[in-house]
N, C-alpha and C positions, 0 to 999 in steps of 0.2 A: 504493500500500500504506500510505505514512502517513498517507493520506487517512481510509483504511477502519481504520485500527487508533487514530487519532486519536491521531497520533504525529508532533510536529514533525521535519522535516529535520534542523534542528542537532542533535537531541538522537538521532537514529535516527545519523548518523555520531558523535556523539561517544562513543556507546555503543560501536561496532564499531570505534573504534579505540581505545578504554580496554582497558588489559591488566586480565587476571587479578586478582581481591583477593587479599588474604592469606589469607582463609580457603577460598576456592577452589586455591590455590598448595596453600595446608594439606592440604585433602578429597585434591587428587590425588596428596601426596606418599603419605597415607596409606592409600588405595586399592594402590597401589603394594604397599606393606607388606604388605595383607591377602593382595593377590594373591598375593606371596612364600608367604606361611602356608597359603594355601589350597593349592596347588602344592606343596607340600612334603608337605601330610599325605595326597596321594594327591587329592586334590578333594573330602576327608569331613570336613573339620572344619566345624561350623555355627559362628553369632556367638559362643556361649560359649567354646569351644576358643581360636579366635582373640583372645577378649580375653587367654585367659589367658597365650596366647602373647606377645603385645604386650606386658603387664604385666609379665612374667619381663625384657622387655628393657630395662625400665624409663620404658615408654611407661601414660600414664593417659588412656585413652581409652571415654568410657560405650558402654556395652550398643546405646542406639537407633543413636549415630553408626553405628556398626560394620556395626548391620543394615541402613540405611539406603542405606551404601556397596555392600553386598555386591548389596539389590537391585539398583541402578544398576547395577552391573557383572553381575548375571547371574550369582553365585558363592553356589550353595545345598550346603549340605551332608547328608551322606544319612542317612536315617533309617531305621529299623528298622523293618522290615515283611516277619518270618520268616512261612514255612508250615509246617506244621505236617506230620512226618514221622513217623510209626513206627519206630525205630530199636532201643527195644526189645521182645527177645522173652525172657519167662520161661520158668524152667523149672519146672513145678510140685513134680517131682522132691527140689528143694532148696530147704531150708528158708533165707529173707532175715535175714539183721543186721536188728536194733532199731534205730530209729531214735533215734540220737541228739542229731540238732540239730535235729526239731522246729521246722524254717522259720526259725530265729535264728541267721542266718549272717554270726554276730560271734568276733572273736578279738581278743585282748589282745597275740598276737605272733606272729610265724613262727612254720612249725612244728606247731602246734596244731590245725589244722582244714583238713582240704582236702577241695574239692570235686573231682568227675572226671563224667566223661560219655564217649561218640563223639557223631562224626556222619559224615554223607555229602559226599564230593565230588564230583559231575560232569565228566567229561570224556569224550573222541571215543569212546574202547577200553572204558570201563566206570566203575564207582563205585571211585573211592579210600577207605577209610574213615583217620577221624583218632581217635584215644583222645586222652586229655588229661587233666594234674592242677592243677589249680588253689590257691593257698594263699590262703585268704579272705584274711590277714590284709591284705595288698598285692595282690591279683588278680593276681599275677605266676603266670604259665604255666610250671608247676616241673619236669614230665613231658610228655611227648607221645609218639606213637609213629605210624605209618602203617600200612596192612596193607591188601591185596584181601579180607577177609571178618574179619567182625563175628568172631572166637575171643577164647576166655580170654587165647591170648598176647599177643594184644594189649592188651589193657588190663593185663597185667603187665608189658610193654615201657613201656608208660607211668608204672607204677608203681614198677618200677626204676630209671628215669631219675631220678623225684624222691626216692627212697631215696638215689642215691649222691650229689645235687647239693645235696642239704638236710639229709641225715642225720641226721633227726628221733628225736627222744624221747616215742614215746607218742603219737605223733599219730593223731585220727581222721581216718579217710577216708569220705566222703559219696557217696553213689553214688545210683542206680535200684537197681532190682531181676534189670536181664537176666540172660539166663544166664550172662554172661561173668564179674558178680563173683561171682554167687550158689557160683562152680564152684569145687569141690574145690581147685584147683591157686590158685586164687588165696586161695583164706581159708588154706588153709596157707602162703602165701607174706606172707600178712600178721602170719598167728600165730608164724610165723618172724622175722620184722623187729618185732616188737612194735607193729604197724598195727590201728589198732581198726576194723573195718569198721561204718558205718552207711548206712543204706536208707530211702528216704523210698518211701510206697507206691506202686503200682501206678498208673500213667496220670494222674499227678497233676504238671506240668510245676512248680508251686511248690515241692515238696517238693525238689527240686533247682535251683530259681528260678538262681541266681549261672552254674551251670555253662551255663544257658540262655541267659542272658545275654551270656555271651560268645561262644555260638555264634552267637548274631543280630546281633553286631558283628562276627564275622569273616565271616557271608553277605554281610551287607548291605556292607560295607565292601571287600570282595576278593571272594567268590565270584561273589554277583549282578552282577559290572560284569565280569568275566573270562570265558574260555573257553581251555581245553587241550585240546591233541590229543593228548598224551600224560598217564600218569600223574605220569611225571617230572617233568613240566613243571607239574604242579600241585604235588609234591611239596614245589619246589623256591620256587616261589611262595606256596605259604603257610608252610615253613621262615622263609623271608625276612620274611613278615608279622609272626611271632610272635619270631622272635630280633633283627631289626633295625629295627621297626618297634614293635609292641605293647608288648613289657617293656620297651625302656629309651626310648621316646617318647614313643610315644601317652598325651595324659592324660585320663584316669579322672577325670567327675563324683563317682563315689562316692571316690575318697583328694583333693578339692578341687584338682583338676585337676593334679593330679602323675601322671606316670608309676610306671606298677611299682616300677622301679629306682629311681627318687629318692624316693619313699617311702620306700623302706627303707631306702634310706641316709640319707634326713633323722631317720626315726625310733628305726631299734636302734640305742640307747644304752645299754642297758641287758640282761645277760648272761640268755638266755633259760633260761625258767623247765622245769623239768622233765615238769610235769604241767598234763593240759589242764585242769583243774575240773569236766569232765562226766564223766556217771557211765559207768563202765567197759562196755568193747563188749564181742563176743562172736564168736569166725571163724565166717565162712558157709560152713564145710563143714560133711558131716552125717557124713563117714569124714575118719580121720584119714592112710590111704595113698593116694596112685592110683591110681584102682582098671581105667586104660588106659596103653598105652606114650605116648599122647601127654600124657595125664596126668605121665606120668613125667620128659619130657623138658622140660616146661613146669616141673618143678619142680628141672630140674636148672641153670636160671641161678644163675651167682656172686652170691654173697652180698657188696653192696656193703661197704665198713666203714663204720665209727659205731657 
């Protein structure tokens, strides 16, 4: 073989019995490391997450090392690649909220702007559906609720949740067009809490871009890699995604790789402001009573305080 590789003797054993350099010692300590990180975030963080991980630990390690190690080791993180689902259905019946933010899905602080959406979840027994509220300012997940079928109360269970835990002033809310916010029981439920409803149009997944966003993070990252046999069991797994994992972990490209939660704790310093600066909504009812019992009962949740 040293023959054919034109490789003296001495130098083929003095190679195999020389240890490790320092920067190979280096490479595998730091492999290590990644592996730590990669393992921790579930198996989804790519090379950037992971720098920014290392960096908080007070480690300065470039971009290429990083990826370079992760190939060696076979450690790819996962990427987004949703399908595209129908989830809402309007109702022509009732008249949509104006669109108030118009694809500029910027806020100056809590409070001010939240996006919402559902979507579906798969499992053995049937489809779980998930509502959700988002507060642009920090993508922090402020509302959520579960439910076997797309209704209004659902997305008001979601919309109570971030009523009582945020206890906004004048905040708009961002939606689609379904029939679930379009409905009576919910635009009074916002013209109640002083909640400006807006509506981006019809089949237009950017006009709600942010809220989609995070549903293509939370597929691709827990849904597409899992399977339940119950609802519970999904329930229970994606509760855990978004309370112990998403808002106070996971870091977000768009806050510069901070998490929800230390966003906002690095940021409000400052006593939030009363009024969002956009021009005033309008509730997506077209009656101002309920005009069914389930109407009625849908509007008979406690009114959080604030």
């Amino acid at each position: 073989m040293c023959e054919a590789l034109k490789v003296s003797t001495s130098g083929y054993y003095d190679w195999r019995g020389r240890p490790p350099s320092q920067r190979q010692r280096a490479n595998t300590a730091l492999a290590e490391q990644i592996r730590a990180v990669f393992l921790a975030s579930d198996e989804t963080y790519g090379m950037l997450r992971i720098r920014a991980e290392l960096m908080e630990a007070g480690m300065v390690v470039s971009r290429k090392r990083i990826a370079r190690l992760m190939r060696q080791a076979r450690m790819r993180g996962v990427s987004r690649r949703r399908s595209f689902v129908v989830t809402t259905r309007r109702d022509p019946r009732l008249r949509p909220a104006p669109d108030l933010v118009k694809r500029q899905f910027v806020a100056g602080d809590i409070n001010r702007l939240w996006v919402a959406d559902m979507t579906y979840i798969p499992t053995w027994t049937g489809f779980l559906y998930l509502a959700m509220v988002i507060d642009v300012y920090s993508r922090k997940v402020v509302g959520w609720a579960f439910g076997e079928q797309m209704t209004a109360q659902l997305v008001l269970q979601a919309l109570n949740m971030a009523l009582m835990t945020r206890k906004p002033q004048s905040v708009i809310h961002h939606s689609d067009q379904g029939s679930q916010y379009t409905s009576i029981a919910f635009g009074n439920r916002c013209k109640e809490m002083g909640v400006r409803p807006s509506m981006g149009t019809v089949g237009d997944a950017y006009d709600n871009a942010m809220a989609e966003s995070f549903f293509a993070s939370l597929e691709c990252e827990l849904i597409a890699r899992r399977t339940w046999k119950t609802k519970t069991e999904a329930r229970l797994a994606v509760f855990a995604w978004i309370e112990s994992w998403y808002n106070p972990r996971r870091r977000h490209s768009g806050l510069n790789y901070l998490s929800p939660n230390n966003f906002e704790r690095k940021n409000l310093t400052q006593p939030i402001p009363l009024q969002h600066g956009l021009p005033t909504g309008y509730c997506a009812s077209v009656d101002s009573s309920p005009r069914t019992l389930e109407e009625r009962s849908e509007l008979s949740t406690d009114r959080p305080s604030g």
